[in-house]
C-alpha positions in Angstrom: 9.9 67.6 21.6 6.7 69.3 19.4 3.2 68.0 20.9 0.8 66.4 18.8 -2.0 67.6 19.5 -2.1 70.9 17.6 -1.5 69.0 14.8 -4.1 66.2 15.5 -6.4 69.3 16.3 -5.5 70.9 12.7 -6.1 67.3 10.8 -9.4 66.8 12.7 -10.9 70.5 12.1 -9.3 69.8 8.0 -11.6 66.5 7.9 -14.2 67.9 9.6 -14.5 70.9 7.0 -13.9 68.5 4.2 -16.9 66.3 5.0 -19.4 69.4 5.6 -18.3 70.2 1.3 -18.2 66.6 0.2 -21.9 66.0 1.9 -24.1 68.4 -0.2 -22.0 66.9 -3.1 -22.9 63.2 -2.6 -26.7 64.1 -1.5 -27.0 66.0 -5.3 -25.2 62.2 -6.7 -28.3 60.4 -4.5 -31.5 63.3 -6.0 -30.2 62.5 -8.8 -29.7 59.2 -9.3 -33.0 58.6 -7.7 -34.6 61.0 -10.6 -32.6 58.8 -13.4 -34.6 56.2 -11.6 -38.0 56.8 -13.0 -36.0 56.3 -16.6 -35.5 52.4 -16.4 -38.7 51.3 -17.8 -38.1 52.9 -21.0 -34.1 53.6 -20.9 -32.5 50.7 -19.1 -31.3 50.5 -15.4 -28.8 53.7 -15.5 -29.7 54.4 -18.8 -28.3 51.6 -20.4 -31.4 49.8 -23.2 -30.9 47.0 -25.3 -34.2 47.2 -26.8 -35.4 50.4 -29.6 -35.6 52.8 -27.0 -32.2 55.0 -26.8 -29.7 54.3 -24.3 -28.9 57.3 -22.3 -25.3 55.9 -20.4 -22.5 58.1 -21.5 -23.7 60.0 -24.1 -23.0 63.8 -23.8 -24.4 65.5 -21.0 -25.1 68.3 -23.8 -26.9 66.4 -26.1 -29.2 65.2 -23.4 -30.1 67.9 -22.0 -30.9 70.3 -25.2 -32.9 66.5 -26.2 -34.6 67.1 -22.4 -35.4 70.7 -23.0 -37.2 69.9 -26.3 -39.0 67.2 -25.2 -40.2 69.9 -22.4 -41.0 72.4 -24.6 -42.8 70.5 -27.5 -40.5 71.3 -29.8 -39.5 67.1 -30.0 -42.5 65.3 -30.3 -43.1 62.4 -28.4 -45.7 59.7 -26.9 -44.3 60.1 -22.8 -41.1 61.7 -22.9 -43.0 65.3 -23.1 -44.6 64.6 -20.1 -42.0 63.3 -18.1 -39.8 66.1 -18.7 -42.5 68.6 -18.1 -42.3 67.5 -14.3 -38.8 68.5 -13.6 -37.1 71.8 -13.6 -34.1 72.8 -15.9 -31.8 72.8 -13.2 -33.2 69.3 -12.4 -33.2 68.2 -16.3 -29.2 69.5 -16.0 -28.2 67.0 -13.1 -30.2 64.4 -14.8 -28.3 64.7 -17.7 -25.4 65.6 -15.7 -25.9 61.8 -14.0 -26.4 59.7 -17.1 -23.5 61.1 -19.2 -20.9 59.9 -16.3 -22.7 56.4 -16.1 -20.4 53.9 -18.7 -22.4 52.3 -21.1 
């Protein structure tokens, strides 16, 4: 008869190296999430307005961030938008983007 324990041993150190990945993962899910945050007032909670301000739930990750870029670069004008996305970087613009375009509407 086999022992178990090498194989218990193998499962443990496969969960193990599974959580160290799946941790920076879900922490980047959190940062951003907690960025899309500061988008309610305007946008909706998780992007998703019923008013005349666009919703931002689901649309194409691309389109908002090129819409994010502009807004950042002056090339959109704007009255706030310009100034909020002045205070994030592109990479943090991208997981922004990233996070609204998975939320349903």
């Amino acid at each position: 008869m086999r022992s178990a324990i090498p194989r218990t041993g193998a499962w443990c150190a496969g969960l193990a190296l599974a959580a160290t990945v799946a941790v920076p993962v879900a922490a980047q899910d959190v940062q951003a999430r907690a960025w899309a945050a500061s988008c309610a007032a305007c946008h909706g909670t998780d992007g998703r307005s019923t008013g005349a301000v666009p919703p931002l739930a689901g649309r194409p990750k691309a389109d908002l961030l090129r819409a994010m870029q502009d807004f950042k670069s002056g090339k959109r004008s704007a009255t706030i938008m310009h100034q909020h996305a002045k205070g994030y970087t592109d990479a943090e613009l991208e997981r922004i983007a990233d996070y609204f375009s998975k939320v349903s509407r």
